[in-house]
N, CA, C and O atoms as a GROMACS GRO file, in nm:
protein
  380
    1UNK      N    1  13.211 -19.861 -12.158
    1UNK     CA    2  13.260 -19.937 -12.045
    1UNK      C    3  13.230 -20.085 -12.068
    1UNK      O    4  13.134 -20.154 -12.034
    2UNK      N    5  13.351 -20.116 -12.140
    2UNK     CA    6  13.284 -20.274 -12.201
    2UNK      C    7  13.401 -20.396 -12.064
    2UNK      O    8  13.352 -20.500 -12.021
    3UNK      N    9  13.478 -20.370 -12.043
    3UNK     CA   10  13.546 -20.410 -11.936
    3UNK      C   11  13.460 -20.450 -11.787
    3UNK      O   12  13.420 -20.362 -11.710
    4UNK      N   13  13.436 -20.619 -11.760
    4UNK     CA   14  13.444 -20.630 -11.659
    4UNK      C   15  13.509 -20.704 -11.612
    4UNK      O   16  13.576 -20.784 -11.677
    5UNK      N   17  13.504 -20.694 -11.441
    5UNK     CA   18  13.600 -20.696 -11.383
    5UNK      C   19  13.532 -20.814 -11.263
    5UNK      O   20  13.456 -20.778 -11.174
    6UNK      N   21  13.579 -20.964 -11.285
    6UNK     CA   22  13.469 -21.036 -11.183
    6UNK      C   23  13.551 -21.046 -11.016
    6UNK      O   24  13.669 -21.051 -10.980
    7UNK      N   25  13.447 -21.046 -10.960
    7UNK     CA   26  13.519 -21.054 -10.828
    7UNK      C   27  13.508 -21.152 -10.750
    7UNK      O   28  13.404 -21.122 -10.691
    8UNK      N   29  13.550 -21.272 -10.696
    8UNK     CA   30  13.453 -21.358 -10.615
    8UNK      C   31  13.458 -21.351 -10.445
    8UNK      O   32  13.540 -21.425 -10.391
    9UNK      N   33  13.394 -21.288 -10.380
    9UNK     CA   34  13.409 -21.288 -10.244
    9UNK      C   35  13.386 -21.398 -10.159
    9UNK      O   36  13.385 -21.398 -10.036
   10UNK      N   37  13.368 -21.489 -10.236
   10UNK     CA   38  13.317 -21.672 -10.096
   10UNK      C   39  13.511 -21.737 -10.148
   10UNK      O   40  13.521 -21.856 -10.118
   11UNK      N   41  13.586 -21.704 -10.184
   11UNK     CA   42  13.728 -21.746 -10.167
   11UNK      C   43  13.774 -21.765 -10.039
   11UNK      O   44  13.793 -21.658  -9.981
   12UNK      N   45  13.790 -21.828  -9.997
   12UNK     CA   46  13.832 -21.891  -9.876
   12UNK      C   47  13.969 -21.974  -9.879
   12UNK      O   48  14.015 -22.054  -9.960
   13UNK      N   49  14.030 -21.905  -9.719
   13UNK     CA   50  14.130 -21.990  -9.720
   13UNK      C   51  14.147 -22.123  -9.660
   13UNK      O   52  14.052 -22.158  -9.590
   14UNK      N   53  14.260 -22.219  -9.672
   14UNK     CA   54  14.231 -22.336  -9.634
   14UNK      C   55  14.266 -22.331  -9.468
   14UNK      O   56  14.267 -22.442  -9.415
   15UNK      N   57  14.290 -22.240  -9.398
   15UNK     CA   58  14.288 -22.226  -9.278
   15UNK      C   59  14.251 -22.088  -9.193
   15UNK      O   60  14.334 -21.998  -9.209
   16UNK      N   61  14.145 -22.060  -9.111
   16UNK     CA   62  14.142 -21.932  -9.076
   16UNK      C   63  14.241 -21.873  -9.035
   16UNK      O   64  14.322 -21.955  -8.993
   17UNK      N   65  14.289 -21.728  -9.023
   17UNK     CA   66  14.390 -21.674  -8.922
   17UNK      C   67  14.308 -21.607  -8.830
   17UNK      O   68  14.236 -21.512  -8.864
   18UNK      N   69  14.315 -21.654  -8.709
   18UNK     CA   70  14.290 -21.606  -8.561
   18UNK      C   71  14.348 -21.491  -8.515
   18UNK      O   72  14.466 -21.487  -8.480
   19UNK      N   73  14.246 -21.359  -8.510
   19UNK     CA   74  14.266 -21.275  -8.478
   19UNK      C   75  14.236 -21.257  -8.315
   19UNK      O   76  14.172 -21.329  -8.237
   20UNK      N   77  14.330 -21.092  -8.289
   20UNK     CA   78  14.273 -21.074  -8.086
   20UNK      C   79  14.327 -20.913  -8.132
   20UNK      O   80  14.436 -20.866  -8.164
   21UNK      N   81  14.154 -20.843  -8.113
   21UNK     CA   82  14.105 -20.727  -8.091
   21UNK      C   83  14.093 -20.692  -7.935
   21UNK      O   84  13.977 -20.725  -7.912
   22UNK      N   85  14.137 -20.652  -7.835
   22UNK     CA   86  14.135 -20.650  -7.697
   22UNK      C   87  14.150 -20.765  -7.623
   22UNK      O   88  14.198 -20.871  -7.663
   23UNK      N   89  14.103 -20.737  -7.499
   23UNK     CA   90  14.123 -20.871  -7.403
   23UNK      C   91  14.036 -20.980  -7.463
   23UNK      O   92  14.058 -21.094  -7.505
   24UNK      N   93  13.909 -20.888  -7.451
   24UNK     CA   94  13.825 -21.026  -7.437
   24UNK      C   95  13.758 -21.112  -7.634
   24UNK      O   96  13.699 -21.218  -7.655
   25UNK      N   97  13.809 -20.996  -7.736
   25UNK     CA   98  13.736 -21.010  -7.868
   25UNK      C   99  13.840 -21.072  -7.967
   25UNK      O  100  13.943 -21.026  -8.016
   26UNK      N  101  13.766 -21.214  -7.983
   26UNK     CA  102  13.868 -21.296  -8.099
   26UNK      C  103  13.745 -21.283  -8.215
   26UNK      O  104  13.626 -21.254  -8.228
   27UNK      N  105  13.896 -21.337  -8.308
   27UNK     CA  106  13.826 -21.321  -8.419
   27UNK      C  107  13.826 -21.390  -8.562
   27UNK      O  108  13.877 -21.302  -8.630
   28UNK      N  109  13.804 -21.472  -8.628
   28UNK     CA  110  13.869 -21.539  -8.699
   28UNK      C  111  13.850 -21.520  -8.861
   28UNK      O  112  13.738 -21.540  -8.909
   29UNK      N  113  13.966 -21.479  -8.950
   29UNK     CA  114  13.926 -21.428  -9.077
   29UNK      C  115  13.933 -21.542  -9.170
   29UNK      O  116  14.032 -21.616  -9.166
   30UNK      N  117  13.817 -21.568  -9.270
   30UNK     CA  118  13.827 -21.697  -9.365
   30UNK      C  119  13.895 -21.699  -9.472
   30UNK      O  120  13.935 -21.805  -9.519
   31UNK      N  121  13.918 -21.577  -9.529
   31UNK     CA  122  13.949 -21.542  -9.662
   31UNK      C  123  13.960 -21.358  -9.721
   31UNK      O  124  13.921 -21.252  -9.671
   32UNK      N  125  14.034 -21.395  -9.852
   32UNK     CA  126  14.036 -21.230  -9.855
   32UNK      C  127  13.922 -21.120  -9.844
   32UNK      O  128  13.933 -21.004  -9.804
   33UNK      N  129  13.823 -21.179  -9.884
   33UNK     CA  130  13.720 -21.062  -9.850
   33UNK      C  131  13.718 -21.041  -9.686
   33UNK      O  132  13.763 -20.930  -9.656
   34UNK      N  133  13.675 -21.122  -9.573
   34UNK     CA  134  13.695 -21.066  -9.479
   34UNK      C  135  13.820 -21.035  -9.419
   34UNK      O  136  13.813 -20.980  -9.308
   35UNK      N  137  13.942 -21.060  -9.472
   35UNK     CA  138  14.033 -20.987  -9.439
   35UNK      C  139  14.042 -20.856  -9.475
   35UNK      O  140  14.115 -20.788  -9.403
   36UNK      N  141  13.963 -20.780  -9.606
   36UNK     CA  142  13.978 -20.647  -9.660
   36UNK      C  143  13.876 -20.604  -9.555
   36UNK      O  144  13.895 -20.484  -9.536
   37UNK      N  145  13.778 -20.647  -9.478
   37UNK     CA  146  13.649 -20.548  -9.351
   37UNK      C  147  13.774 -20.548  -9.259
   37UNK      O  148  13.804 -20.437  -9.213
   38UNK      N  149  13.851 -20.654  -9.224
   38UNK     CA  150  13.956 -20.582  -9.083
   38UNK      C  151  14.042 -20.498  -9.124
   38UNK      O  152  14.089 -20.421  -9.039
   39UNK      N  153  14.094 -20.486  -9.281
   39UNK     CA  154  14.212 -20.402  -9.279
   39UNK      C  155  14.085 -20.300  -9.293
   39UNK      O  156  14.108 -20.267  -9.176
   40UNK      N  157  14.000 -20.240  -9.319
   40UNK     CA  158  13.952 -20.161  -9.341
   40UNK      C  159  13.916 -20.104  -9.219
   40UNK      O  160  13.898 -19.984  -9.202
   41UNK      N  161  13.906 -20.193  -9.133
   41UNK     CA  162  13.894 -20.143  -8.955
   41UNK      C  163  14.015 -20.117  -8.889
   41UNK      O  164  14.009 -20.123  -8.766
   42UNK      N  165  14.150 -20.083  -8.952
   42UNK     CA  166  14.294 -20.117  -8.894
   42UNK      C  167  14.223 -20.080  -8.737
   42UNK      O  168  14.112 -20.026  -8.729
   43UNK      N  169  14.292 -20.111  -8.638
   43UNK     CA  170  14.309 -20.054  -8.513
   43UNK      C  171  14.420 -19.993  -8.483
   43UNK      O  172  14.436 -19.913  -8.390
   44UNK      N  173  14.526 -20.042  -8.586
   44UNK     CA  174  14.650 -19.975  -8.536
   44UNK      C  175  14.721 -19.876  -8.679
   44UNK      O  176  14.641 -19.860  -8.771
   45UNK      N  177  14.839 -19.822  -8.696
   45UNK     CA  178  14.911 -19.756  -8.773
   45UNK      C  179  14.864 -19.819  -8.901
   45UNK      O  180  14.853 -19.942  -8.900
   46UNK      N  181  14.824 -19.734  -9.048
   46UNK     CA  182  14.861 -19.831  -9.132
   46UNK      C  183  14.996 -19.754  -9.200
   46UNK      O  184  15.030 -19.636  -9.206
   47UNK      N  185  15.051 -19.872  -9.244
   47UNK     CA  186  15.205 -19.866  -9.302
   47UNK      C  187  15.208 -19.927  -9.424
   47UNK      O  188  15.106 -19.940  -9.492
   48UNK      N  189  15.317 -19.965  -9.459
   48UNK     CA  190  15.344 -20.022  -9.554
   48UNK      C  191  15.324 -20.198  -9.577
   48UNK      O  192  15.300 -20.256  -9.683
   49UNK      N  193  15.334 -20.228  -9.508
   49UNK     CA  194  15.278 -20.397  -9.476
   49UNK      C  195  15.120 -20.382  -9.522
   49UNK      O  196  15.078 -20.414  -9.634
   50UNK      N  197  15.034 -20.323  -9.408
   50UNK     CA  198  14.884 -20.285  -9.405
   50UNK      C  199  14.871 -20.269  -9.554
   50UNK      O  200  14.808 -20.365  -9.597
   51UNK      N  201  14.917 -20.158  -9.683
   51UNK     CA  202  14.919 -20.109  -9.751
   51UNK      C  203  14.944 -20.233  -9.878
   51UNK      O  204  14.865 -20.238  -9.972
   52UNK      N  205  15.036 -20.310  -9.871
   52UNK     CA  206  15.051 -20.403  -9.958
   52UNK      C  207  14.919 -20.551  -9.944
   52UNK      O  208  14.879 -20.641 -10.019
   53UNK      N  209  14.892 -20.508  -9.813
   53UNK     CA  210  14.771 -20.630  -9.765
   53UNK      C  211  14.678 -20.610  -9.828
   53UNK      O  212  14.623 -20.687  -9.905
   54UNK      N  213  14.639 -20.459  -9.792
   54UNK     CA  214  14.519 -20.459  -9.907
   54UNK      C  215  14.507 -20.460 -10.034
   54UNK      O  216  14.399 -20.473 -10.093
   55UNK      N  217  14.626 -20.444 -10.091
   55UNK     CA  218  14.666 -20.458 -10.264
   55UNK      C  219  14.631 -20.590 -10.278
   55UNK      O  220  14.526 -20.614 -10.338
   56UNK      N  221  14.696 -20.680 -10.234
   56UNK     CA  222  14.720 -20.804 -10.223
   56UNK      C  223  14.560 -20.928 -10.242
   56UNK      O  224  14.529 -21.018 -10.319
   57UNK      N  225  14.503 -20.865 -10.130
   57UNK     CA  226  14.364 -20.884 -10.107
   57UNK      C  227  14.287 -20.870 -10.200
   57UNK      O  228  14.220 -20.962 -10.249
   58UNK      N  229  14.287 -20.750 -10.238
   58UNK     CA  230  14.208 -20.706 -10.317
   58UNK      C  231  14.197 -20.779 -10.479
   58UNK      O  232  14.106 -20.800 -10.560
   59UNK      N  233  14.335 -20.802 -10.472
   59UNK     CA  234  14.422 -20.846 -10.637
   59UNK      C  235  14.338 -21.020 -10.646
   59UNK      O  236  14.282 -21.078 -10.739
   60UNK      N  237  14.364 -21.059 -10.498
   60UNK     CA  238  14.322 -21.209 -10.484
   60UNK      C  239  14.196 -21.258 -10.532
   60UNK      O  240  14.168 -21.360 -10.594
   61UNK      N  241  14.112 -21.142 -10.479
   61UNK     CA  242  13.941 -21.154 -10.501
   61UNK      C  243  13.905 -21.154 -10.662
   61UNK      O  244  13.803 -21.213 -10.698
   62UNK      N  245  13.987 -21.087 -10.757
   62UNK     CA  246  14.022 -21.084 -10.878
   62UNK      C  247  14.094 -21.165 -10.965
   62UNK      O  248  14.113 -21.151 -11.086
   63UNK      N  249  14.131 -21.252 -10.888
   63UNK     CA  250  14.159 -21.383 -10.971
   63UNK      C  251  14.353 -21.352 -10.996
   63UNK      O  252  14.433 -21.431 -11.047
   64UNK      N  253  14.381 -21.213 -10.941
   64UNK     CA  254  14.536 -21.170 -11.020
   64UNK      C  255  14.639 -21.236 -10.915
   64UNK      O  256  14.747 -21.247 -10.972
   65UNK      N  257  14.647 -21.282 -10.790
   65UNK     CA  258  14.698 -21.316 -10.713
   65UNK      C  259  14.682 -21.454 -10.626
   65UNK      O  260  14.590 -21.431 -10.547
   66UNK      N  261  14.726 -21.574 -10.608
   66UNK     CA  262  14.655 -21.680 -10.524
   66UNK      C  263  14.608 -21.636 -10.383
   66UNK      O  264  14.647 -21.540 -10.317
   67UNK      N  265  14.510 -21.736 -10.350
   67UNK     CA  266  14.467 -21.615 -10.192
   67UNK      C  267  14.556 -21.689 -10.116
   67UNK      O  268  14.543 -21.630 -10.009
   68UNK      N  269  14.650 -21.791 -10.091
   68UNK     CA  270  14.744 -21.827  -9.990
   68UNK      C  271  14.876 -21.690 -10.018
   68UNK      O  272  14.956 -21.674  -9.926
   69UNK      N  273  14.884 -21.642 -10.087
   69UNK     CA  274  14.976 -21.519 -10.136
   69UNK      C  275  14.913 -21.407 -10.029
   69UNK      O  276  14.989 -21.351  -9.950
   70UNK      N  277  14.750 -21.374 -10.034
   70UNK     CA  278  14.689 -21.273  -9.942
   70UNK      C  279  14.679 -21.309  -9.834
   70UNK      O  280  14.668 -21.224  -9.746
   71UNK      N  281  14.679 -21.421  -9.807
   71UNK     CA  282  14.682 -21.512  -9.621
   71UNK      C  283  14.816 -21.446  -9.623
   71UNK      O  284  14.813 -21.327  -9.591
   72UNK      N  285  14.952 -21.504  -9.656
   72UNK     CA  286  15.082 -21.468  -9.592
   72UNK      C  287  15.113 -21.324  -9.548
   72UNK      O  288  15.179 -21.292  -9.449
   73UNK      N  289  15.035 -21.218  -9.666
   73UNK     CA  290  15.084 -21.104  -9.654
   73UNK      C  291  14.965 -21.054  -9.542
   73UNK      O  292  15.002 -20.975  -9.455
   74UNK      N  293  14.848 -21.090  -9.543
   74UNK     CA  294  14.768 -21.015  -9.440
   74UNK      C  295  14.817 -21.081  -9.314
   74UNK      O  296  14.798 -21.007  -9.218
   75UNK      N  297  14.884 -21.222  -9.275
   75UNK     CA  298  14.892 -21.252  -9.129
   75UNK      C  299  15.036 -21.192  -9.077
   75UNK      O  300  15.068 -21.175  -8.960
   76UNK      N  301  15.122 -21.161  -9.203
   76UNK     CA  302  15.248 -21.101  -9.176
   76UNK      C  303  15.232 -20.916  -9.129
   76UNK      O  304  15.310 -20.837  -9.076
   77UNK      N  305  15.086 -20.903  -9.182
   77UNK     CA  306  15.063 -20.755  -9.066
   77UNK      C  307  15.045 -20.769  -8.977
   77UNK      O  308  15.098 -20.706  -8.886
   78UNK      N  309  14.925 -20.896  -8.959
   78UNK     CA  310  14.846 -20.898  -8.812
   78UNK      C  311  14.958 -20.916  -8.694
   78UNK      O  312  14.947 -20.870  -8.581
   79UNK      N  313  15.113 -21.024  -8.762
   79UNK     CA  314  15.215 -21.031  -8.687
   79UNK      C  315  15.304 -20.892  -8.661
   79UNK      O  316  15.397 -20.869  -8.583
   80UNK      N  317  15.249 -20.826  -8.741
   80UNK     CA  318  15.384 -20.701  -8.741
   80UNK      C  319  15.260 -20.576  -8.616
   80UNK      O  320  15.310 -20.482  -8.555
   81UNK      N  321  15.119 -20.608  -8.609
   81UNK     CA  322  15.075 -20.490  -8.541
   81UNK      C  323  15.054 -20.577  -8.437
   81UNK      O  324  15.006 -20.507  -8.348
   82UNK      N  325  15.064 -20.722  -8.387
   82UNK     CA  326  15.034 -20.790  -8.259
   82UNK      C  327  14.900 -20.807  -8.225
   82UNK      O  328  14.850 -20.780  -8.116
   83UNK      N  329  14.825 -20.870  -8.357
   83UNK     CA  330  14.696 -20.886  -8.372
   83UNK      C  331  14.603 -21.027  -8.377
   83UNK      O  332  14.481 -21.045  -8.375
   84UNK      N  333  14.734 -21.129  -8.385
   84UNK     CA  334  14.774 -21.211  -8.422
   84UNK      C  335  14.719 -21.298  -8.305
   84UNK      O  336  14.806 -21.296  -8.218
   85UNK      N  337  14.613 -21.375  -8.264
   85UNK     CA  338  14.590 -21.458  -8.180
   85UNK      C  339  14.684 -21.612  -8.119
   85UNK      O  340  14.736 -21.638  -8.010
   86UNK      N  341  14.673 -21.671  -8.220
   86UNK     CA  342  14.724 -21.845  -8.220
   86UNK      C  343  14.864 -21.836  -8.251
   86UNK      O  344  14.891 -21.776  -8.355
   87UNK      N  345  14.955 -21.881  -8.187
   87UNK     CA  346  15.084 -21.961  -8.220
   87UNK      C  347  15.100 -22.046  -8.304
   87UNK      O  348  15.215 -22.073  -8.342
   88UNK      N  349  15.012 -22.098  -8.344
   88UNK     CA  350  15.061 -22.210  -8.452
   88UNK      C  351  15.038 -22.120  -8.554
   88UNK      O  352  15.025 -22.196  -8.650
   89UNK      N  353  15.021 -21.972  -8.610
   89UNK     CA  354  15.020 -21.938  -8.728
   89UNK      C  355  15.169 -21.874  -8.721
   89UNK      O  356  15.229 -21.860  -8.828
   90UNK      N  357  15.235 -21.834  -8.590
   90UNK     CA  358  15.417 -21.831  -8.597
   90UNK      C  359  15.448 -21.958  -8.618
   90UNK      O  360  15.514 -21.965  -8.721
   91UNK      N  361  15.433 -22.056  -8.572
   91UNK     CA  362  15.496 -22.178  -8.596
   91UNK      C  363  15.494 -22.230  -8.756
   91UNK      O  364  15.583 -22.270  -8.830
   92UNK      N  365  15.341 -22.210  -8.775
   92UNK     CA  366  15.333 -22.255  -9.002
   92UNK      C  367  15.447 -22.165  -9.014
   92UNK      O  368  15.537 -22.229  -9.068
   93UNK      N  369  15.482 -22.052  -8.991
   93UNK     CA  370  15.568 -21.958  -9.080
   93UNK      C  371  15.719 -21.997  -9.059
   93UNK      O  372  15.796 -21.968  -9.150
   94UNK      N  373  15.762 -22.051  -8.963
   94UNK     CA  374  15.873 -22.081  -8.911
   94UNK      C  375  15.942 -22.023  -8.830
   94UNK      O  376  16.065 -22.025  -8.819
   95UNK      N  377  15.850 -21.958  -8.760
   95UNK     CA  378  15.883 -21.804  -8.626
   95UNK      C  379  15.918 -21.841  -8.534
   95UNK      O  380  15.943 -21.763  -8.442
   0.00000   0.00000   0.00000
């Protein structure tokens, strides 16, 4: 097992996405590693969006993917399950 595989989990994005878990619980994710603890907590269906998020994520922490690539695809779930706190992250997208 001569293969490793580095991972860096302090990757951060250049803007949080603002999450809303119930009425009263916000939440705000920095980067792909804590975006892989919420998909890992889905609250809702996972599908195929959910499913590519965590690929995505995961790929990012590994250097195989940019993490603004894992921001788009993880806030394009949080938009698709209504998880999604702040308006200005529809507005960056052009929603």
């Amino acid at each position: 097992m001569s293969d490793i595989i580095r991972v860096n989990f302090r990757k951060k994005w250049s803007a949080p996405v603002r999450l809303r878990r119930g009425i009263w619980v916000r939440e705000e994710v920095h980067g792909p590693a804590d975006a892989l603890l919420v998909l890992t907590d889905w609250p809702r269906e996972k599908g195929t969006l959910h499913k590519a998020a965590v690929r995505v994520c995961r790929e990012s922490l590994t250097g195989k993917v940019p993490p603004a690539d894992a921001r788009g695809l993880f806030v394009a779930c949080c938009m698709d399950s209504g998880l999604l706190a702040s308006m200005t992250e529809y507005e960056r997208l052009g929603i």
